[in-house]
C-alpha positions as CSV (number, residue, x, y, z in Angstrom):
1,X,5.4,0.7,-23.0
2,X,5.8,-2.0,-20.0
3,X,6.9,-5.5,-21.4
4,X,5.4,-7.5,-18.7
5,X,6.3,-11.6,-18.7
6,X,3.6,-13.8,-17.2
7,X,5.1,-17.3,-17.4
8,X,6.2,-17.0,-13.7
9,X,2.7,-15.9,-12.5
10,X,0.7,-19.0,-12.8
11,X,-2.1,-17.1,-11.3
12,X,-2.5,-14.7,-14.1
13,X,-3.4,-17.5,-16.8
14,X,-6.5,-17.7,-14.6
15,X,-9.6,-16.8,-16.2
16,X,-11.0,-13.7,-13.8
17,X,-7.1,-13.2,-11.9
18,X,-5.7,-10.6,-11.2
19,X,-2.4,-9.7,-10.0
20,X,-1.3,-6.1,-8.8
21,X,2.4,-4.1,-10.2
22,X,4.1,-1.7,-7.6
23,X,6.0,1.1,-8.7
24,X,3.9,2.3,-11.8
25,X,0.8,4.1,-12.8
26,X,-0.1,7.4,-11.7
27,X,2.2,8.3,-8.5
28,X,3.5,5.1,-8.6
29,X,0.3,3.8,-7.0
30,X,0.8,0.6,-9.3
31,X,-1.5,-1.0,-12.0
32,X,-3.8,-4.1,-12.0
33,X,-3.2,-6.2,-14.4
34,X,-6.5,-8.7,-14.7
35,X,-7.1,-12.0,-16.5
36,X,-10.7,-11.5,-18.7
37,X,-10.1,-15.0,-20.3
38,X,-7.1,-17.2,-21.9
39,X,-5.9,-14.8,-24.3
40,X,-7.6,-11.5,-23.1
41,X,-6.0,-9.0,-20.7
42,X,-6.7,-6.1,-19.1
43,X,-4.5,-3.4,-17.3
44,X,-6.0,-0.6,-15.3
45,X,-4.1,1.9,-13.0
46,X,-4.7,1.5,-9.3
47,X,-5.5,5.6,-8.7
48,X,-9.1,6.2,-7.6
49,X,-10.3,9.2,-10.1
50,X,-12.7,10.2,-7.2
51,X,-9.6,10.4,-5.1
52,X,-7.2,11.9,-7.7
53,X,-5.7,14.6,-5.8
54,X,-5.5,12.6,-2.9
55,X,-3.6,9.7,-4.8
56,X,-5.6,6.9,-3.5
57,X,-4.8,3.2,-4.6
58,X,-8.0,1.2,-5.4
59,X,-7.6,-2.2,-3.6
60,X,-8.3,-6.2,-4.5
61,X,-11.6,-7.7,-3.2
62,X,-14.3,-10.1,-4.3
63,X,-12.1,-13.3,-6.1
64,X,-10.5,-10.2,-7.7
65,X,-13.0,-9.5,-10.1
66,X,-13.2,-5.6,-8.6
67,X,-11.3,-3.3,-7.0
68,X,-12.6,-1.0,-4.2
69,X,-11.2,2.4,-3.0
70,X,-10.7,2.2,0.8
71,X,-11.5,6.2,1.3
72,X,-15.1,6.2,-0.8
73,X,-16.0,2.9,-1.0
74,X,-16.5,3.0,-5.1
75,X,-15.9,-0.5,-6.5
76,X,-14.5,-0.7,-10.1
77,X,-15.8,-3.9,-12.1
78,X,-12.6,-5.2,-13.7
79,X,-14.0,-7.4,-16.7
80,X,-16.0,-4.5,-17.4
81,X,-13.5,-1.8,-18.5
82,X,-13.1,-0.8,-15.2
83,X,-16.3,0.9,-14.6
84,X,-17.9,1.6,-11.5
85,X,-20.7,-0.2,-9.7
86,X,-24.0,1.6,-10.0
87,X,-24.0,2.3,-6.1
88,X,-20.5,4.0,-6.6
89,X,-19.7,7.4,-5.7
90,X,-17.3,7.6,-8.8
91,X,-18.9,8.1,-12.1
92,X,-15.7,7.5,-13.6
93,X,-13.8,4.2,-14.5
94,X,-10.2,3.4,-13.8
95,X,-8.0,4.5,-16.3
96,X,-7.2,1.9,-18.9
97,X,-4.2,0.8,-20.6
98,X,-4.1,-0.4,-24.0
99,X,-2.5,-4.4,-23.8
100,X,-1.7,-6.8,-26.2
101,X,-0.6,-10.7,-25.3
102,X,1.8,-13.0,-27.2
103,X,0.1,-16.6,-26.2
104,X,3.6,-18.0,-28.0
105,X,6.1,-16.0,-25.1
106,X,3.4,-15.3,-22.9
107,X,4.5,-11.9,-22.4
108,X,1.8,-8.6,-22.1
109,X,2.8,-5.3,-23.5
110,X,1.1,-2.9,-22.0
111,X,0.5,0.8,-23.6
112,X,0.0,4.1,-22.3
């Protein structure tokens, strides 16, 4: 479990924010952690699972509502479970974490 405290990261109260974590998810290519709506958060890991093997991180574009992988061009849809665009070579979605947010201490757990 990450314990993960957002009250320093005034950008992650943003509706449709995201912010990225270093050091975790699969081969420490980091996870996103995105901003669905006040109370609603997802966290996905930053691995490509088109590029698995090659351990490729999934980057930020578009007001950070998607991720794209630089090496295939596949671009995950973050408010949407992390799914790929239709025109994606990926058929496969990031992998998900499980997260649950205390509005009170505004800290996200985040589950594996």
């Amino acid at each position: 479990m990450i314990i993960f405290n957002l009250a320093p990261i005034q950008s992650l109260t943003l509706t449709n924010n995201m912010a990225g974590v270093a050091s975790l998810g699969y081969d420490n290519n980091g996870i996103i952690i995105y901003c669905n709506s006040e109370d609603e958060y997802f966290a996905y890991d930053r691995t490509c699972p088109y590029h698995l093997d090659e351990s490729i991180p999934v980057e930020n574009v578009d007001n950070f509502m998607y991720a794209e992988c630089p090496e295939c061009g596949s671009i995950y849809q973050l408010w949407y479970s992390g799914f790929p665009t239709e025109k994606s070579v990926s058929q496969c979605p990031l992998k998900q974490f499980r997260t649950t947010y205390n509005p009170n201490t505004k800290i996200l757990y985040i589950y594996n």
